[in-house]
Each structure stands twice: as structure tokens, then as C-alpha cells.
Biopython code that builds the backbone (N, CA, C, O; Angstrom):
import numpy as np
from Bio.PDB.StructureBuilder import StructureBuilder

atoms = [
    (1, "UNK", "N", (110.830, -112.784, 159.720)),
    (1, "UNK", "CA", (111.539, -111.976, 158.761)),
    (1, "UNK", "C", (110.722, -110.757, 158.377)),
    (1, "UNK", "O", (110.729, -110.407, 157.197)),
    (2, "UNK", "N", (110.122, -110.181, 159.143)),
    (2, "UNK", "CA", (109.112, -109.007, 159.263)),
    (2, "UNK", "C", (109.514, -108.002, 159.132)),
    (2, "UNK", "O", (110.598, -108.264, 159.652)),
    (3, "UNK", "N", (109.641, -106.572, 158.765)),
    (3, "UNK", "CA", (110.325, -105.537, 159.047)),
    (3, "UNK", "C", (109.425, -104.837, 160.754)),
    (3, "UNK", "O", (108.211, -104.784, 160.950)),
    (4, "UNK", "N", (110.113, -104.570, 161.344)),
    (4, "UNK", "CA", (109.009, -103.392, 162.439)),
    (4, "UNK", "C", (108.054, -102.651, 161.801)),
    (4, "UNK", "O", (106.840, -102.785, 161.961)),
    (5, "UNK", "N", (108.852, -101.506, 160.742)),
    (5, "UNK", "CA", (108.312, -100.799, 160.329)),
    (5, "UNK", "C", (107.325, -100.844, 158.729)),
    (5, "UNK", "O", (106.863, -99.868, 158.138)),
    (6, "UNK", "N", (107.255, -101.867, 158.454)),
    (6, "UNK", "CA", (106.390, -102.494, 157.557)),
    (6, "UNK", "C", (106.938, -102.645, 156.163)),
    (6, "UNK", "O", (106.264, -103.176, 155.280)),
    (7, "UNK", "N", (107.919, -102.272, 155.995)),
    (7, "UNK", "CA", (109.124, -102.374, 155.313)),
    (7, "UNK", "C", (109.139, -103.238, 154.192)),
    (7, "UNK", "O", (108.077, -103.852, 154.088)),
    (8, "UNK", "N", (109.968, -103.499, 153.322)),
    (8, "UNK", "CA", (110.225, -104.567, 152.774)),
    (8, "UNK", "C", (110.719, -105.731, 153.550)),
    (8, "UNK", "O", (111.516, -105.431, 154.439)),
    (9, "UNK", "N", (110.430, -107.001, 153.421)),
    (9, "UNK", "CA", (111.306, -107.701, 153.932)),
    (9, "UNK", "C", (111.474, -109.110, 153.317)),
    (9, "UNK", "O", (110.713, -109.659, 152.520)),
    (10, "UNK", "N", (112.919, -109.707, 153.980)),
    (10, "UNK", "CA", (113.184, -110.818, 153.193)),
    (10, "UNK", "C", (111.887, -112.180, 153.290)),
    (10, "UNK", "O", (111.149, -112.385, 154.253)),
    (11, "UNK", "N", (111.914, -112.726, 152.371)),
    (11, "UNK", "CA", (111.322, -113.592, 152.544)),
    (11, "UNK", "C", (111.385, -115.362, 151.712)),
    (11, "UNK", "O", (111.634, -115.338, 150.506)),
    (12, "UNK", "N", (111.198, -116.565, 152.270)),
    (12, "UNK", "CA", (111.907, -117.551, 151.945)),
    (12, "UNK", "C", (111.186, -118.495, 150.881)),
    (12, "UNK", "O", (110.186, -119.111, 151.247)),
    (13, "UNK", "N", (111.611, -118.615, 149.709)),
    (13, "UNK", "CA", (110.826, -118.690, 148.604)),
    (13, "UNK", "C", (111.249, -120.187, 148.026)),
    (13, "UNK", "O", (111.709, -120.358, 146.897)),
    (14, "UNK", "N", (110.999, -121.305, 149.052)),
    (14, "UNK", "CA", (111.319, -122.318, 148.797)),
    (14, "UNK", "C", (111.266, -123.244, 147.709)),
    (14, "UNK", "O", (111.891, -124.295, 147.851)),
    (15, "UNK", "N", (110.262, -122.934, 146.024)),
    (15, "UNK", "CA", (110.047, -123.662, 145.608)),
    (15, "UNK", "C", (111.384, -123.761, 144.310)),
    (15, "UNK", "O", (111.763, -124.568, 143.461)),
    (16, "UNK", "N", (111.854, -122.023, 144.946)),
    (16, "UNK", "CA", (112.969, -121.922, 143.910)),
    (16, "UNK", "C", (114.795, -122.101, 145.124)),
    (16, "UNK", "O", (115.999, -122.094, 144.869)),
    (17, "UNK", "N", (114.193, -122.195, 146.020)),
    (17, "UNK", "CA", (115.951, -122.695, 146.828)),
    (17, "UNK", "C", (116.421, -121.173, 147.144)),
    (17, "UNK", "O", (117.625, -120.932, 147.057)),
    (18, "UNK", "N", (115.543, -120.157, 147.498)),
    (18, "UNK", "CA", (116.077, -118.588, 147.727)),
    (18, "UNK", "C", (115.376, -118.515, 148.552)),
    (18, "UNK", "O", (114.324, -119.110, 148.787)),
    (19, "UNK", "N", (116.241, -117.311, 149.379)),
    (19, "UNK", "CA", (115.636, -116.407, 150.196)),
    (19, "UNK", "C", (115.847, -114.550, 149.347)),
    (19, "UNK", "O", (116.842, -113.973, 148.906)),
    (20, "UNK", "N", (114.431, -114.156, 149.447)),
    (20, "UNK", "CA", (114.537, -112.772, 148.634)),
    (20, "UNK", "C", (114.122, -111.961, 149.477)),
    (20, "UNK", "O", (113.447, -112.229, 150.471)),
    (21, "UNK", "N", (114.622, -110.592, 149.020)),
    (21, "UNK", "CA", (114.291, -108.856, 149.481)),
    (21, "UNK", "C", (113.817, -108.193, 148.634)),
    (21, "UNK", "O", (114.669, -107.935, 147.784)),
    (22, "UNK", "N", (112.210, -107.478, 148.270)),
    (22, "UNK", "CA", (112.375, -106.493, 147.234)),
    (22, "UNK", "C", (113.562, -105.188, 147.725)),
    (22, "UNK", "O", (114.049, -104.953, 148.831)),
    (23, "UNK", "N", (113.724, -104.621, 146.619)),
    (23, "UNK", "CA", (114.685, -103.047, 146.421)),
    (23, "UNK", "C", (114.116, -102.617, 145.665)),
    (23, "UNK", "O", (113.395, -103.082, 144.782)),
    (24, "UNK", "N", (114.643, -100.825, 146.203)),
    (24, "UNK", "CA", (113.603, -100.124, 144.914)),
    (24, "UNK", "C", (114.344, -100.353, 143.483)),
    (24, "UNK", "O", (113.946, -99.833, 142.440)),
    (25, "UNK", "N", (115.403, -101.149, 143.573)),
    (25, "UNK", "CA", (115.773, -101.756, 142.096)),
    (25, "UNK", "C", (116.150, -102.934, 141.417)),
    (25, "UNK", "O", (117.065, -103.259, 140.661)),
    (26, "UNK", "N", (114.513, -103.830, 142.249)),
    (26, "UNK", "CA", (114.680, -105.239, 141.278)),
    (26, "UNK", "C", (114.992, -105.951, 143.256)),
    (26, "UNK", "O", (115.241, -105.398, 144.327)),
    (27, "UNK", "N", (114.800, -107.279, 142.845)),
    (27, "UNK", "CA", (115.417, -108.723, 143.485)),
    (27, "UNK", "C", (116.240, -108.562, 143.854)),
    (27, "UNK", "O", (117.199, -108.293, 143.130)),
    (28, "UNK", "N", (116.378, -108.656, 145.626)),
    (28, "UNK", "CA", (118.033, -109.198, 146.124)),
    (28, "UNK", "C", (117.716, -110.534, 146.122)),
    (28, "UNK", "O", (116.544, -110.910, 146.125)),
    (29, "UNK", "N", (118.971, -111.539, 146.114)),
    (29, "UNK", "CA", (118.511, -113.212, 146.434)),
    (29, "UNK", "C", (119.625, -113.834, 146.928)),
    (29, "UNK", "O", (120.805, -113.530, 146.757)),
    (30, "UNK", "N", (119.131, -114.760, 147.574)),
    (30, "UNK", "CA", (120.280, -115.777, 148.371)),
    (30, "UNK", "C", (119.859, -116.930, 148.065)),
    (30, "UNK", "O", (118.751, -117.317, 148.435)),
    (31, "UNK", "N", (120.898, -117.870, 147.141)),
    (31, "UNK", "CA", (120.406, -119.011, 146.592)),
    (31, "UNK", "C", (120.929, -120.051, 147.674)),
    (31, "UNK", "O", (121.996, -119.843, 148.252)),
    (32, "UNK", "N", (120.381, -120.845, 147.859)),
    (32, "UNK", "CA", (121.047, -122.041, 148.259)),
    (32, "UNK", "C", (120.556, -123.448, 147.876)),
    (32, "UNK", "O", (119.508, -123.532, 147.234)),
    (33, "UNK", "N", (121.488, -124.977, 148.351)),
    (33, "UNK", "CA", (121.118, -126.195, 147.695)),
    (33, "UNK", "C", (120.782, -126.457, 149.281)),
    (33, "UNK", "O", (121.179, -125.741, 150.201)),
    (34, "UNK", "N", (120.067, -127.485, 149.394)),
    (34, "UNK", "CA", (119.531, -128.210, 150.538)),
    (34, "UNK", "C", (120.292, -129.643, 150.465)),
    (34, "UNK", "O", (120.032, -130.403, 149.532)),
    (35, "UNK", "N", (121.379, -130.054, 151.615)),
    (35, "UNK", "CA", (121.567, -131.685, 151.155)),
    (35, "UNK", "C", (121.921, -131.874, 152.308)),
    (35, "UNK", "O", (122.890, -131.370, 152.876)),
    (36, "UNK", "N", (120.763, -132.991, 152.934)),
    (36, "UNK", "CA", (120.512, -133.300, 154.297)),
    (36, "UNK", "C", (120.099, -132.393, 155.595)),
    (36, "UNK", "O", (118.916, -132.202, 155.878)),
    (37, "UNK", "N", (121.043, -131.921, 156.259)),
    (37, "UNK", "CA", (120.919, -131.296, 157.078)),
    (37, "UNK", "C", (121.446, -129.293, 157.041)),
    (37, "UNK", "O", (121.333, -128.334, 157.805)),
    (38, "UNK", "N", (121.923, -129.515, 155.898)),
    (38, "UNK", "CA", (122.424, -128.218, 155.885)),
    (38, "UNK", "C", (122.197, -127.877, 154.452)),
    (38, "UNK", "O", (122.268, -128.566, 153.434)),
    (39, "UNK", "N", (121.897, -126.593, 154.657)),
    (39, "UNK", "CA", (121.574, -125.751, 153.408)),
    (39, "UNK", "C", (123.326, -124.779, 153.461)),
    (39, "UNK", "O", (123.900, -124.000, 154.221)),
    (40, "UNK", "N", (123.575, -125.438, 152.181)),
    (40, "UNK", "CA", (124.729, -124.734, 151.483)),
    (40, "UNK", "C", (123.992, -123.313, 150.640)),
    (40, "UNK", "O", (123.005, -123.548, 149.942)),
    (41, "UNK", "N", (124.465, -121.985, 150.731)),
    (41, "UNK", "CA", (124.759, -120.745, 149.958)),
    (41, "UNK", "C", (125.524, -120.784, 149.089)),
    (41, "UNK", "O", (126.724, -120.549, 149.231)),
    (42, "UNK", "N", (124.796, -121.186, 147.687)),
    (42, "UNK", "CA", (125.923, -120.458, 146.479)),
    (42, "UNK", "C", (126.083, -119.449, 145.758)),
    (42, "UNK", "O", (126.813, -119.304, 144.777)),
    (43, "UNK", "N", (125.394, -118.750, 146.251)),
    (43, "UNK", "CA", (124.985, -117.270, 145.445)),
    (43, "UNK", "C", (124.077, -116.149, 146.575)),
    (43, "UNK", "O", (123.124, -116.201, 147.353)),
    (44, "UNK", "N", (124.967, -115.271, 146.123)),
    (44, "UNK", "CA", (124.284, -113.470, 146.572)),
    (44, "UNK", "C", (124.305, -112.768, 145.611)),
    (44, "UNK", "O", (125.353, -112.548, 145.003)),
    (45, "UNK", "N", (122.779, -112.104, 145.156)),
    (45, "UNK", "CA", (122.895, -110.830, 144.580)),
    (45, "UNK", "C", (122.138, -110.240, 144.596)),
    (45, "UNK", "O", (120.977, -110.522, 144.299)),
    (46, "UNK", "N", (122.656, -109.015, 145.026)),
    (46, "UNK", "CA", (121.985, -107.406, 145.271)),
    (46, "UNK", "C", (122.102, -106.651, 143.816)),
    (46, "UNK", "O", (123.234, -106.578, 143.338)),
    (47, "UNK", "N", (121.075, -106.121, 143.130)),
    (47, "UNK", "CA", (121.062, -104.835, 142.304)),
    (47, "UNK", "C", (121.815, -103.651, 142.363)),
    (47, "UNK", "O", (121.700, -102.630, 143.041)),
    (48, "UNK", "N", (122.568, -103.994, 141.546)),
    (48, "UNK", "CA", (123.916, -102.932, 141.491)),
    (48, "UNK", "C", (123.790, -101.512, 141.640)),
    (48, "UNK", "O", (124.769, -100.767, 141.597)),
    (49, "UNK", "N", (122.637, -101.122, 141.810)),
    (49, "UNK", "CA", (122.042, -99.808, 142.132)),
    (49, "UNK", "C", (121.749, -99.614, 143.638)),
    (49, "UNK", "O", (121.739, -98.610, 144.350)),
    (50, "UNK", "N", (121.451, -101.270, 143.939)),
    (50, "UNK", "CA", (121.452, -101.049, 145.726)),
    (50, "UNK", "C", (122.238, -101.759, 146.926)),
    (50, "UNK", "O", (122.001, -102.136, 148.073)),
    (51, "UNK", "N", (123.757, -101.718, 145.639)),
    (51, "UNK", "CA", (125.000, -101.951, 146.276)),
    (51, "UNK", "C", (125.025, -101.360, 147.672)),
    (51, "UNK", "O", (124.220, -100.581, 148.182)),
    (52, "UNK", "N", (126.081, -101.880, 148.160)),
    (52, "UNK", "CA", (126.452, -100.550, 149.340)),
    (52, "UNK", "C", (125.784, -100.047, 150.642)),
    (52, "UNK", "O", (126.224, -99.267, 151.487)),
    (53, "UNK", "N", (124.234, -100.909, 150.559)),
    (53, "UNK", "CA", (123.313, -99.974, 151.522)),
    (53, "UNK", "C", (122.702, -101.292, 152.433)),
    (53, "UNK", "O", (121.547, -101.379, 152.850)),
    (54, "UNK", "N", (123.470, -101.992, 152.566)),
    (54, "UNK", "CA", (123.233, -102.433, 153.152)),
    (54, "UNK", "C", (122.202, -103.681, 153.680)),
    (54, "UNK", "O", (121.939, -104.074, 154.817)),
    (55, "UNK", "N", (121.597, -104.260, 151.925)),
    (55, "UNK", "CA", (120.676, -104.685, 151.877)),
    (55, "UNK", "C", (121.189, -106.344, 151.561)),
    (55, "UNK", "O", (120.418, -107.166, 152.056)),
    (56, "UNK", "N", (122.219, -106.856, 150.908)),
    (56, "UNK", "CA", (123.019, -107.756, 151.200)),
    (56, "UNK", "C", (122.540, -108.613, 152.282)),
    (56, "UNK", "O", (121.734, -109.531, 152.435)),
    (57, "UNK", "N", (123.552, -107.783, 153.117)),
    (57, "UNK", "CA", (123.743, -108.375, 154.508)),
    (57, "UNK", "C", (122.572, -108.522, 155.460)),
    (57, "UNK", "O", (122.562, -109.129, 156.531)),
    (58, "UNK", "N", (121.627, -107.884, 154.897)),
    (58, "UNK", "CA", (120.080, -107.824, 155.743)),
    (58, "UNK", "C", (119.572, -109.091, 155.157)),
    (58, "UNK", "O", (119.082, -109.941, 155.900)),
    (59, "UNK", "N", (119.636, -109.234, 154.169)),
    (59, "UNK", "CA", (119.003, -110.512, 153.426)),
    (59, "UNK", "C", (120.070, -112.328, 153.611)),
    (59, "UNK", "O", (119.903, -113.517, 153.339)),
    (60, "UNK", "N", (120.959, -111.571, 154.139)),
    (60, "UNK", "CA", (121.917, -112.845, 154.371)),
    (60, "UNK", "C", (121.867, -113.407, 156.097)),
    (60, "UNK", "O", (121.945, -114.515, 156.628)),
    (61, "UNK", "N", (121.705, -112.067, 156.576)),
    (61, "UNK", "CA", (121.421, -112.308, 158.378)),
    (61, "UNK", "C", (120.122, -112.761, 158.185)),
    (61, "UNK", "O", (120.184, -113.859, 158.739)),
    (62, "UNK", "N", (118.776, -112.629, 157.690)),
    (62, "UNK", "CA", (117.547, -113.318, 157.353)),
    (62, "UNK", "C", (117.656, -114.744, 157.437)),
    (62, "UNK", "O", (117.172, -115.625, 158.148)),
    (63, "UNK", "N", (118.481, -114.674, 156.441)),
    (63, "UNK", "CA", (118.433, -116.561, 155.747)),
    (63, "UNK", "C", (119.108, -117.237, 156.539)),
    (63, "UNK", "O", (118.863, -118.409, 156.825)),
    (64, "UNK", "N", (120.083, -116.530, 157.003)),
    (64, "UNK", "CA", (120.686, -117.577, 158.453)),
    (64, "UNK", "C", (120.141, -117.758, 159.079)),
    (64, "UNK", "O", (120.048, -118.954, 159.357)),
    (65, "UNK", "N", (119.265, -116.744, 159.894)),
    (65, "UNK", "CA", (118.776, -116.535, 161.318)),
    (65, "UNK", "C", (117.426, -117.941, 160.869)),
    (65, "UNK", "O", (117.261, -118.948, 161.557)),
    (66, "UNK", "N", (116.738, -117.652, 159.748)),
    (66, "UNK", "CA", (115.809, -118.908, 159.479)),
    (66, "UNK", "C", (116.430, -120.410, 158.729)),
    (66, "UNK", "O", (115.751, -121.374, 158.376)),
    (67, "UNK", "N", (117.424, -120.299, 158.659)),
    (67, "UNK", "CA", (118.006, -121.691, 158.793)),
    (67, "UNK", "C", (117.832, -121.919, 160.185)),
    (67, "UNK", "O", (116.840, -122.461, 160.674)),
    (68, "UNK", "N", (118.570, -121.601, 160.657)),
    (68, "UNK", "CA", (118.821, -121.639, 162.236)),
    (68, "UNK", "C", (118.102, -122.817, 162.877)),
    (68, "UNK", "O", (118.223, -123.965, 163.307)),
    (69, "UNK", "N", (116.832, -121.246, 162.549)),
    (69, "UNK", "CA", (115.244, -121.343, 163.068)),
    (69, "UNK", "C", (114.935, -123.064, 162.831)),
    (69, "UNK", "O", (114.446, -123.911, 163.579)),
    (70, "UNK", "N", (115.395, -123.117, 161.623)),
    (70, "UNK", "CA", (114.647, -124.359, 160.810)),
    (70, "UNK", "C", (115.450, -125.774, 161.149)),
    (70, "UNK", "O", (115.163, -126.905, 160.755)),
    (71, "UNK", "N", (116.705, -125.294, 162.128)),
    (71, "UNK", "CA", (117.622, -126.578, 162.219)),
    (71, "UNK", "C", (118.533, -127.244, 161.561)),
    (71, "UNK", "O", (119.121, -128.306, 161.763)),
    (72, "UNK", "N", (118.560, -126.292, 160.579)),
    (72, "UNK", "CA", (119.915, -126.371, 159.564)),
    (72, "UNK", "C", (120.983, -126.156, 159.662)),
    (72, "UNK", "O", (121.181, -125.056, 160.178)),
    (73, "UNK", "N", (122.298, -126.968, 159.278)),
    (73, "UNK", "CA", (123.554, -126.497, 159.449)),
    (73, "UNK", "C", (123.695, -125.464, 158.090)),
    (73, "UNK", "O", (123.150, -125.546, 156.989)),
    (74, "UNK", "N", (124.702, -124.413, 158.662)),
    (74, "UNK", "CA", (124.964, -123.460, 157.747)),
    (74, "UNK", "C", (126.151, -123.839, 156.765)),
    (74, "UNK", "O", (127.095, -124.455, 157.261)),
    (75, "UNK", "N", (126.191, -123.472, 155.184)),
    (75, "UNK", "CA", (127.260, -124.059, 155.195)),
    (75, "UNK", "C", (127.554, -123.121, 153.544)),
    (75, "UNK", "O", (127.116, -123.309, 152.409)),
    (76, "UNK", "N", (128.630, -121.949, 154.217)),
    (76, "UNK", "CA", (128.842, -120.387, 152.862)),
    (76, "UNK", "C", (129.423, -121.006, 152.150)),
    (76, "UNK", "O", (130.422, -121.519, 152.652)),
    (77, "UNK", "N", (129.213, -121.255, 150.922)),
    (77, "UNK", "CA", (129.708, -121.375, 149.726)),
    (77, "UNK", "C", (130.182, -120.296, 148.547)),
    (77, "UNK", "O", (131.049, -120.436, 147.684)),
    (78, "UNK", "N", (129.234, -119.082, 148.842)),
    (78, "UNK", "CA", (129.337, -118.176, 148.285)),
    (78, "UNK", "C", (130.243, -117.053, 148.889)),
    (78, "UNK", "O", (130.179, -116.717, 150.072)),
    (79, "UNK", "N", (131.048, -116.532, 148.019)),
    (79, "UNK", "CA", (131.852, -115.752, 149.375)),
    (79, "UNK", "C", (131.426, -114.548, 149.873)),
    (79, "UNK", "O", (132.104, -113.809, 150.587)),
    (80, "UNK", "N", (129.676, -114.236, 149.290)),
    (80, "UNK", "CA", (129.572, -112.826, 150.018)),
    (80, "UNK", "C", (128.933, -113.249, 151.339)),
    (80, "UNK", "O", (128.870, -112.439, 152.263)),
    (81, "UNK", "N", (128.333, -114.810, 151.491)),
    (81, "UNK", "CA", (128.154, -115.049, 152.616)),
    (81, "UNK", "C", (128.826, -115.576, 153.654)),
    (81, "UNK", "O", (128.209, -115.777, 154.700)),
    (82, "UNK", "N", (130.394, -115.938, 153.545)),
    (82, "UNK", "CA", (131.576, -116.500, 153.463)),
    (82, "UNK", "C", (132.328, -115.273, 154.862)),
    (82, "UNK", "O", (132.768, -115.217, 156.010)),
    (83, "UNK", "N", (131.992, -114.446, 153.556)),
    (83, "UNK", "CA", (132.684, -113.180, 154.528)),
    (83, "UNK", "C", (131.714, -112.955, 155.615)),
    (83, "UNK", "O", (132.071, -112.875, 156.790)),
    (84, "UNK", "N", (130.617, -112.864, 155.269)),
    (84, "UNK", "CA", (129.360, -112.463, 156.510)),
    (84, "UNK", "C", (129.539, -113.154, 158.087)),
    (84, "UNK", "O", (129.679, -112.673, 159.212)),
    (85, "UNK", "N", (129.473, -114.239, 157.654)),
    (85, "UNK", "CA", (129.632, -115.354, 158.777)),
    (85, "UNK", "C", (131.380, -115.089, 159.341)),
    (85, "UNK", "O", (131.439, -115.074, 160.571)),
    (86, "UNK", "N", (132.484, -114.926, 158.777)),
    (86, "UNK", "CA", (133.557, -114.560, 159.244)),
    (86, "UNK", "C", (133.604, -113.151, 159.981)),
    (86, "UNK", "O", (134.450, -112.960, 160.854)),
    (87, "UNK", "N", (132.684, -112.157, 159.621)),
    (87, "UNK", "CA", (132.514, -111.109, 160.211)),
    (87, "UNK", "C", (131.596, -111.438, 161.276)),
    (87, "UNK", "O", (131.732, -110.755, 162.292)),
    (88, "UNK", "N", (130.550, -112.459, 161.290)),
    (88, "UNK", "CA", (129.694, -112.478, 162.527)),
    (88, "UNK", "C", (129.436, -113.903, 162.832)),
    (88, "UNK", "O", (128.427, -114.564, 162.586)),
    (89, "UNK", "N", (130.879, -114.361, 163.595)),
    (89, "UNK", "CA", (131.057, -115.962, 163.903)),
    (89, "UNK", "C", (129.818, -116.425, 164.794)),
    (89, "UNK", "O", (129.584, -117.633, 164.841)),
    (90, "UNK", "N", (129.156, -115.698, 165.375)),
    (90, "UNK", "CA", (127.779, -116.589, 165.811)),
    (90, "UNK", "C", (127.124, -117.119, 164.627)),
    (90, "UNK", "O", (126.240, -117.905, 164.966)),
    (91, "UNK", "N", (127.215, -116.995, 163.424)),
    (91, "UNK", "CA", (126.520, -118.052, 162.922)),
    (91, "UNK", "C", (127.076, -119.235, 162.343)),
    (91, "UNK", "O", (126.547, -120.137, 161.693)),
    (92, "UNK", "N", (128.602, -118.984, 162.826)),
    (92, "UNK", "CA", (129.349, -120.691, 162.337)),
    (92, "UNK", "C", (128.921, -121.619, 162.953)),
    (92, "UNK", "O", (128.513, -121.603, 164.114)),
    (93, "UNK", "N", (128.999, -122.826, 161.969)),
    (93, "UNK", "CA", (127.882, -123.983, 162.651)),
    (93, "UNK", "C", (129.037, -124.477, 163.201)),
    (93, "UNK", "O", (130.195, -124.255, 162.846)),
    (94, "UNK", "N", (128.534, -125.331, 164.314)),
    (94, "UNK", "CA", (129.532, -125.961, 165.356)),
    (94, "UNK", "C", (130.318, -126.804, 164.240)),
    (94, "UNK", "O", (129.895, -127.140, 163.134)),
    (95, "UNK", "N", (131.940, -127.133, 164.986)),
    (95, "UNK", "CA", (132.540, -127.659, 164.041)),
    (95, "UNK", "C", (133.087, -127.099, 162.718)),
    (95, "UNK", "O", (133.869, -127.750, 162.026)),
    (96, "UNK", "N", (132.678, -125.941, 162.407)),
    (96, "UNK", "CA", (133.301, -125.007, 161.571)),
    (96, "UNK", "C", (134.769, -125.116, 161.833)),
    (96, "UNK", "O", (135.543, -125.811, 161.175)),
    (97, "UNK", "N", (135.102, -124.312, 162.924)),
    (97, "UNK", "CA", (136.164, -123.779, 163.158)),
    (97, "UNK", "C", (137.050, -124.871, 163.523)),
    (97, "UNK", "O", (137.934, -124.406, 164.242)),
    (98, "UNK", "N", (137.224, -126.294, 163.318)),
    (98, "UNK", "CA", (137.885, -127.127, 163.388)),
    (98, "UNK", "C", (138.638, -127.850, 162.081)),
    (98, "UNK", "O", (139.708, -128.421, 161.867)),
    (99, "UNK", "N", (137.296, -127.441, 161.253)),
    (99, "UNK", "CA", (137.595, -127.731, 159.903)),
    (99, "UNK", "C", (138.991, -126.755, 158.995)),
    (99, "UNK", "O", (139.255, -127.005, 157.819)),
]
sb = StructureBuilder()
sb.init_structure("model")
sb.init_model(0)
sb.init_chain("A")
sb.init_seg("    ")
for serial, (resi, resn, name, xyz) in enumerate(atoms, 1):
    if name == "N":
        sb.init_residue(resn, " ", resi, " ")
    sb.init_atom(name, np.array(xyz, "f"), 0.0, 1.0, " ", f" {name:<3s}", serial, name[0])
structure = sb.get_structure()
């Protein structure tokens, strides 16, 4: 979860159940619960100042891509990650789309 360019970047802050991004205005965060095998998303939020730019969805493709990583089923609860995953069905966990 590195940036190339040395960047800010997300990072997974397990003792509180988030994955975070600094912004130049405050905490983005992606909360989630852990139960069993899959980490459920119940919460996104970006600083209403750094709506729009794209920093959301950088911090939500993060936390998937290291679930993934980590062997977790995905599982959006929240609907800004809800929509994410409907916009980029590679990260529906198998069996999604049956449900």
C-alpha cells in the first residue's frame, strides 16, 4: 500500500478495525468488523474538503486489494464500498453474484 511516488498512502491500522489515508484535510477511513473469514465494511469517510478527488476510492481499492492479500472474503456493507465493488466486480468474492 506504498505510493510510487512517496505519497501519502493508505495504511492498515488493525488495532482500531480501519484501513486509513492521510489528506491535506484530516483522516480518510474504512472501517470494518472481522467475523471469521471475511472482513465486512461498515463505514467510509473522506473529509468533506477532499470529496470528489478521488481519495475514497484509493483507500477502498487499498483495503480490498489487502484483504485479498490477507485471504479474506470481502463483504460491502457500507454503500460507498457497495458501489465500488459493483463498479469493479473483480473484487466480488466468489459466490456474491449468486446471492
Amino acid at each position: 500500500m506504498t505510493e510510487p511516488d512517496g505519497a501519502a498512502s493508505t495504511r492498515h491500522n488493525k488495532g482500531r478495525s480501519r484501513y486509513e489515508r492521510d489528506t491535506e484535510h484530516g483522516l480518510a477511513i474504512a472501517v470494518y468488523r472481522q467475523q471469521g473469514d471475511q472482513l465486512i465494511f461498515t463505514h467510509t469517510e473522506v473529509p468533506s474538503e477532499s470529496e470528489g478527488k478521488g481519495i475514497g476510492s484509493q483507500l477502498v481499492r487499498d483495503a480490498l486489494d489487502d484483504a485479498r492479500r490477507r485471504g479474506f472474503r470481502i463483504v460491502p456493507a457500507c454503500s460507498f464500498v457497495a458501489d465500488f465493488v459493483r463498479r469493479h466486480p473483480e473484487y466480488e468474492s466468489p459466490g456474491d453474484q449468486d446471492a
